[in-house]
N, C-alpha and C positions, 0 to 999 in steps of 0.2 A: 361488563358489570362485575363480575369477579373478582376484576384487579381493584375495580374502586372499594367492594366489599373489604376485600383483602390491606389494605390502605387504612380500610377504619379500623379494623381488629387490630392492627398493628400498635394504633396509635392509642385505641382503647387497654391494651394491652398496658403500653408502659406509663398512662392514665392510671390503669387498674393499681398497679403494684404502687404509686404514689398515696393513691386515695386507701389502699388494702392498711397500707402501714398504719395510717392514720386511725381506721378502726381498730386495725391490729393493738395500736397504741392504747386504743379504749380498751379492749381487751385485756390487756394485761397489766395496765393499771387495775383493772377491777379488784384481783383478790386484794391488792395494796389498800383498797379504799374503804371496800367492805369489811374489811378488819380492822382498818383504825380509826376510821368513820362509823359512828350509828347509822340505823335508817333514815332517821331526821338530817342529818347534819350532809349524808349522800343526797338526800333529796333538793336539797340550798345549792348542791355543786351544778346539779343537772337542770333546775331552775334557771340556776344564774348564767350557765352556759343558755339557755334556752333566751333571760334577759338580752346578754351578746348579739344573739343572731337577729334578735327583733329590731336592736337599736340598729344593727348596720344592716337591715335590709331597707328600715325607715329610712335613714340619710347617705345609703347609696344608692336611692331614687333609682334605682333597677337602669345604671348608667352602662354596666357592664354587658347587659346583655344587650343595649340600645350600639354599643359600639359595635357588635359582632356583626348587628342585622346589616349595618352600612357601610364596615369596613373596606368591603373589596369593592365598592362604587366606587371609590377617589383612587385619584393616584397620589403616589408619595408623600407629597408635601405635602397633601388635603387629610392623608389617611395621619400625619402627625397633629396637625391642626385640631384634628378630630379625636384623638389621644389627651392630648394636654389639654383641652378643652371642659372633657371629662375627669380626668385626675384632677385638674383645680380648683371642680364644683366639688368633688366628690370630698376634698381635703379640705377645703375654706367651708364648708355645711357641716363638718362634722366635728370640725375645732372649737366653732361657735357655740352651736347647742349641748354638745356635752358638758361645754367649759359654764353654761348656766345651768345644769341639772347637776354639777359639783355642790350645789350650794345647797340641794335640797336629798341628802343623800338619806337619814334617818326616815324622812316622812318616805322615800321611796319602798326603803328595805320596809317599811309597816306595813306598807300596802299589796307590794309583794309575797313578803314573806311571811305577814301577818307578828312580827315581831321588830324591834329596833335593833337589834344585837348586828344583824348583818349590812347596817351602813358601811363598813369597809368593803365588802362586798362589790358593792352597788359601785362604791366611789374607783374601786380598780376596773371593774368593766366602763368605765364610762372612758377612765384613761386611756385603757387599752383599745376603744373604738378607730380612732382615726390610722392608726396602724393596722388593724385588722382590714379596714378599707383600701388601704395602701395593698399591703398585701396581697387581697384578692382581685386589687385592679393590676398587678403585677403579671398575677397569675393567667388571667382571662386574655393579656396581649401578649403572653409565650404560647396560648391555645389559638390567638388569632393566629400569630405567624408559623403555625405548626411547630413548635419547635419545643416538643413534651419533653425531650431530656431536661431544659431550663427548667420547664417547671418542676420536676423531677426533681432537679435536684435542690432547687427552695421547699418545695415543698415536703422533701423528705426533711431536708434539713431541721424545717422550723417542727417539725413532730419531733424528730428524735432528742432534739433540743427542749421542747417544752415535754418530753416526757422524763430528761434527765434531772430537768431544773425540781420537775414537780414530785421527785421522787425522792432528791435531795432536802426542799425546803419542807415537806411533810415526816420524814423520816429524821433525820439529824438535826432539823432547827425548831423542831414540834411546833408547824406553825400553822398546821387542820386543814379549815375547809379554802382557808386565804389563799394559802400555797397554790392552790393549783390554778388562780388567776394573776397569781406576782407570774407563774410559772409562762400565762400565756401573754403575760403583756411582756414578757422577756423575748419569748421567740418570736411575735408578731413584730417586733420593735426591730430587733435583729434583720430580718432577712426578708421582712419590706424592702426595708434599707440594701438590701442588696441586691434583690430584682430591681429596681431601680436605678441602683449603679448601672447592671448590667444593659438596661433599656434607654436610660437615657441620652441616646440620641436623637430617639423618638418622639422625644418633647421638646416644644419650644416655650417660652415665659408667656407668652400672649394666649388672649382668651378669645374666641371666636362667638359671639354672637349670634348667627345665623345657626350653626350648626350646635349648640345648644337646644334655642327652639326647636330641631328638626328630632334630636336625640329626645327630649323628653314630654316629644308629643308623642313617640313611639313609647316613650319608658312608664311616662304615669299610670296609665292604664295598666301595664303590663306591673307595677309597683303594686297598685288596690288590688291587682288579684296573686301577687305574691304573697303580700301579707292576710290575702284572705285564708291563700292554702298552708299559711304560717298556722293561720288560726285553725283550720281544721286538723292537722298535724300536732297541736302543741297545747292549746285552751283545756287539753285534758287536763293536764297537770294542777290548772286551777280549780277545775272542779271536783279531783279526786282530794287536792289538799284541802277545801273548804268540808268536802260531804266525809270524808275517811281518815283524813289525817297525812302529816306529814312521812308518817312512817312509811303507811301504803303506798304513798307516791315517791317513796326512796324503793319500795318493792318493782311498780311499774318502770323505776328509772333502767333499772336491772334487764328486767324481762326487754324494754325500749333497744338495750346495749344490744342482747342476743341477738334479737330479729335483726339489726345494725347490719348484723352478717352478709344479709341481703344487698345490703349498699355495698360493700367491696365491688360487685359486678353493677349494680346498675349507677351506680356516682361515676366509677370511670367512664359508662359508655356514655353518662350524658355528657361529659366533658370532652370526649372525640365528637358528640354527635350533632350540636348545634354550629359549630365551624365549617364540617364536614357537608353536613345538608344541603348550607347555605354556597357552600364553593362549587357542590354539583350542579345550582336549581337552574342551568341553563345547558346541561345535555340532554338529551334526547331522551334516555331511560333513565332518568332520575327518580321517576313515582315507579320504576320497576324495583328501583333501589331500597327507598321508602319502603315498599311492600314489603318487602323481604328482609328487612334492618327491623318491624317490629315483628313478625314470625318468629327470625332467629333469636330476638331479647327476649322474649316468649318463652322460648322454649328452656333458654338458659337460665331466666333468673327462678320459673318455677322449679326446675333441680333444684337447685338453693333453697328456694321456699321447703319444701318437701324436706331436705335434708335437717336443715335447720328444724326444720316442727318432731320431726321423729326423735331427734336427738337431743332435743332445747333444754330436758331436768339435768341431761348428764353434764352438757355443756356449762349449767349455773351451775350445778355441783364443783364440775371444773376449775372455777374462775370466783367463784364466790360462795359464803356459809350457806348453811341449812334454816337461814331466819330467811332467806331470800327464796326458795325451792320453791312457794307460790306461786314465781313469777310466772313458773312454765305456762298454767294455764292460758295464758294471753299470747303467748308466742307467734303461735299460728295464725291469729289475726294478724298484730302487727306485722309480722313476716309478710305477708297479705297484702296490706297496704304499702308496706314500701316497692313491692314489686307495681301495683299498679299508680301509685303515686309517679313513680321515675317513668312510667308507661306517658305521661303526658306529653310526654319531651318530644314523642314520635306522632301520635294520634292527633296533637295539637296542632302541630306541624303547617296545615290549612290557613288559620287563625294570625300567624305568623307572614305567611307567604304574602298575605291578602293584605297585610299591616291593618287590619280590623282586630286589634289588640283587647279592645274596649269588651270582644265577646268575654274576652276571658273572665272578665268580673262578675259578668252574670255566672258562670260556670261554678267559679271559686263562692260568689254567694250563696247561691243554690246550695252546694256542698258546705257552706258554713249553716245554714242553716239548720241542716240537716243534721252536723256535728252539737249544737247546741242542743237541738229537742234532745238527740238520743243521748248524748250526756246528763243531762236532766231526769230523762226518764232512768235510765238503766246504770248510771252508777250506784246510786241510792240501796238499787235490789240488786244488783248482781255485782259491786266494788268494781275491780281494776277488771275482771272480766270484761265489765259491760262497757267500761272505756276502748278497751282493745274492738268492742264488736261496735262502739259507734263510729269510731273511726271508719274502720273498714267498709260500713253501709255508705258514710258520708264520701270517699272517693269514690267507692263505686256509681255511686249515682252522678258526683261530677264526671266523672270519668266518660261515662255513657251519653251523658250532654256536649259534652266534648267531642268528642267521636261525633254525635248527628252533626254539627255547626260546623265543624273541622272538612268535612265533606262534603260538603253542601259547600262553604266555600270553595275549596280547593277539593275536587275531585280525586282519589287515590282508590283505588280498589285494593283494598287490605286481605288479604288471605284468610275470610270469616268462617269456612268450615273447618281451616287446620287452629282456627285459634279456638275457636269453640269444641273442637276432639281433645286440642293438647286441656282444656281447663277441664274438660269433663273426666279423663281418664286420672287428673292430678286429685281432682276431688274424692275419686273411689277409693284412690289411694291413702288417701287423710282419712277420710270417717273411716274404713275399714281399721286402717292402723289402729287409731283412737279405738274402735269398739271393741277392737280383739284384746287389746293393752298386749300383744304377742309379740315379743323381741324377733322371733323366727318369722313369723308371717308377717313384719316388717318386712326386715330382711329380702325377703320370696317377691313381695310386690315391687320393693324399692327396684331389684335386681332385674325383676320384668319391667318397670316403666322405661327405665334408660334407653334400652334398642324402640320399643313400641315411640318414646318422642322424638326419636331420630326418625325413623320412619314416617312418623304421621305429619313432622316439620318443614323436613327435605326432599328436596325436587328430585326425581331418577335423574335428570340433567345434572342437579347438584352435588349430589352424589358421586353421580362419576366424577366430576371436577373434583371434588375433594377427592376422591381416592387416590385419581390421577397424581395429585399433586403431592399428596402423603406416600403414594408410591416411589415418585420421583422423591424426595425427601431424603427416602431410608435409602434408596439406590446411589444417593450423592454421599450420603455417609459412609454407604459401605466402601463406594468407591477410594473417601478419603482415607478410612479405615486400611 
């Protein structure tokens, strides 16, 4: 079990540093944006990025994740058939409908944005769609065939590339909020086009029929409750800009980046982790595996949480002005939820196996509903706070419905007393921090949590293994030494 553990870390590893840059990228654009951007005009960036994901999550019918489930059933020729089959819907759906919502760009930016001015907007993400789809179907068959360096290096590439393009066309061609979607229809355009070179062997011109049906009677279901968790994830944004304003939702966009931080670790590990799952689910200790794969994400992304929340005003201080310091408040929610949002990928896990897909929607509904009241209720009285706290009730509560159904389908005995020690002891830690407001007895707790969630995570078996193997490590260094 070890070596397989050790297999996913690896791959989650150099997952990690692809998807890290990528934030990394958000990161250090910020001071860039916050300073030559108002709050309004940040808030249209993180909107229309927000537009992006919705249109390509709508017309790529959730194809992506329908190839992974079935990939390793076929052999060769089937597993191509079942590739190109997928790219060709995913590319012919997304040429079409974009190519008629060109026409109606002004009434879209009104309805969005509550103003006309951002039709160009509208009209470049729409462009940029069917490359963005290219691209992430590029990506998802270098995760099939393991082979992360590929992705690694598109998907370094097209950051580094869309961070250079967007720091030139806002700086030297004062071209605002536009820039930084000329910026990503450049590098999605780009190095699609080159995953593809690279892949195309793997596709043939012919479109298979059969195995369409089979992909998106898995995917649909699995699609209604992607865009459900779109909408508990994102529908703030419309209701802080209708009840507060555009400005506060360029404030929220900020505080959204920090917490972000939290994705560096759990984006990589879902991208090792639904490949991986699925290539164990016929050894023997695969739900020993399961078990212990959300223990240790557990343990790691709450460090994160924790660090991020103590540190959140210095960090926007950091990276962005003193109109934004607001933001902090929220932090610690959103940090929150992205740690248990990415948690689904593991605890869902059942849902998947069982291809009862269809649970998910009740899951994600439930959880949408629950984002809508408490947005209603608590933006109004408590602004971008109360958005940050309905979030975090509405996954928590899918979250927990997930978990029963996930079980109850597919049986896994999850390690419930260490997960319920590592959340109780992270929690004493926050509200004490928060109530002391004491830089030092930060400090003192942060300092004691680290060994106490090693401990209360790791198995005395596990332990030795790691040490064992950190011992042999440094023995093989010193030896080369």
């Amino acid at each position: 079990m070890f070596s397989e553990l050790k297999s996913l870390f690896q791959q989650t590893f150099i997952y990690g540093i692809s998807q890290s840059l990528g934030k990394l990228a958000n990161i250090v654009l910020l001071p860039l944006l916050t300073r030559l951007l108002s709050t309004e005009e940040y808030a249209v960036v993180d909107i229309g990025v927000i537009l992006m994901n919705l249109v390509c999550l709508i017309l790529g019918l959730s194809l992506n994740g329908a190839i992974i489930r079935y990939y390793y059933e076929y052999d060769q020729d089937n597993q191509k058939r079942l590739l190109s089959t997928a790219l060709w819907s995913i590319l012919g759906l997304s040429i079409i409908v974009c190519a008629l919502f060109l026409t109606s760009t002004t009434l879209l930016s009104r309805v969005i944005f509550g103003a006309d001015q951002y039709g160009d907007v509208v009209r470049i993400v729409l462009i940029s769609v069917p490359f963005v789809l290219v691209f992430e179907h590029v990506q998802a068959v270098f995760r099939l065939q393991q082979k992360p360096i590929y992705f690694g290096v598109i998907t370094i590439g097209q950051l580094l590339t869309n961070m250079i393009c967007a720091v030139i066309l806002i700086t030297k061609f004062k071209t605002g909020v536009i820039g930084m979607f000329y910026a990503q229809l450049i590098s999605s355009a780009l190095f699609s086009g080159c995953g593809f070179f690279w892949l195309r062997r793997n596709y043939f011109s012919k479109f298979d029929l059969v195995k369409i049906r089979r992909l998106t009677r898995f995917s649909f279901p699995v699609l209604v409750a992607v865009l459900l968790n779109w909408g508990i994830n994102s529908i703030d944004r419309y209701f802080i800009t209708q009840f507060i304003g555009l400005s506060q939702a360029g404030i929220y966009a900020v505080a959204t980046k920090v917490s972000g931080i939290v994705l560096f670790a759990t984006q990589a590990f879902r991208l090792a982790w639904y490949p991986f799952s699925f290539s164990i689910l016929h050894q023997t200790n695969h739900k020993e595996i399961y078990k212990k794969a959300l223990t240790y994400y557990t343990m790691i992304t709450t460090l994160v949480v924790i660090i991020v929340t103590l540190f959140s005003r210095k960090i926007i201080l950091l990276f962005a002005t003193e109109d934004y310091l607001s933001a902090g408040i929220v932090v610690s929610f959103l940090a929150s939820s992205a740690m248990i949002s990415q948690s689904f990928n593991i605890i869902g896990l059942g849902i998947l196996i069982s291809e009862k897909t269809y649970y998910n929607i009740l899951v994600y509904f439930l959880g949408m509903v629950v984002t809508v009241f408490c947005n209603l209720t608590l933006i109004p009285k408590f602004g971008i706070l109360g958005a940050g706290l309905a979030k975090f009730l509405a996954l928590l509560v899918a979250g927990f419905i997930m978990y029963i159904i996930s079980v109850r389908l597919y049986p896994i005995e999850y390690e419930k007393k260490k997960l319920a020690s590592i959340f109780g002891i992270s929690f004493i830690v926050l509200v004490v921090s928060e109530w002391t407001s004491s830089g030092i007895i930060s400090t003192i707790l942060f300092t004691a949590f680290v060994p106490m969630l090693f401990i209360i995570g790791v198995d005395q078996k596990d332990r030795r293994i790691a040490f064992d193997w950190a011992n042999k490590q440094i023995i093989d260094i010193g030896w080369k030494k």
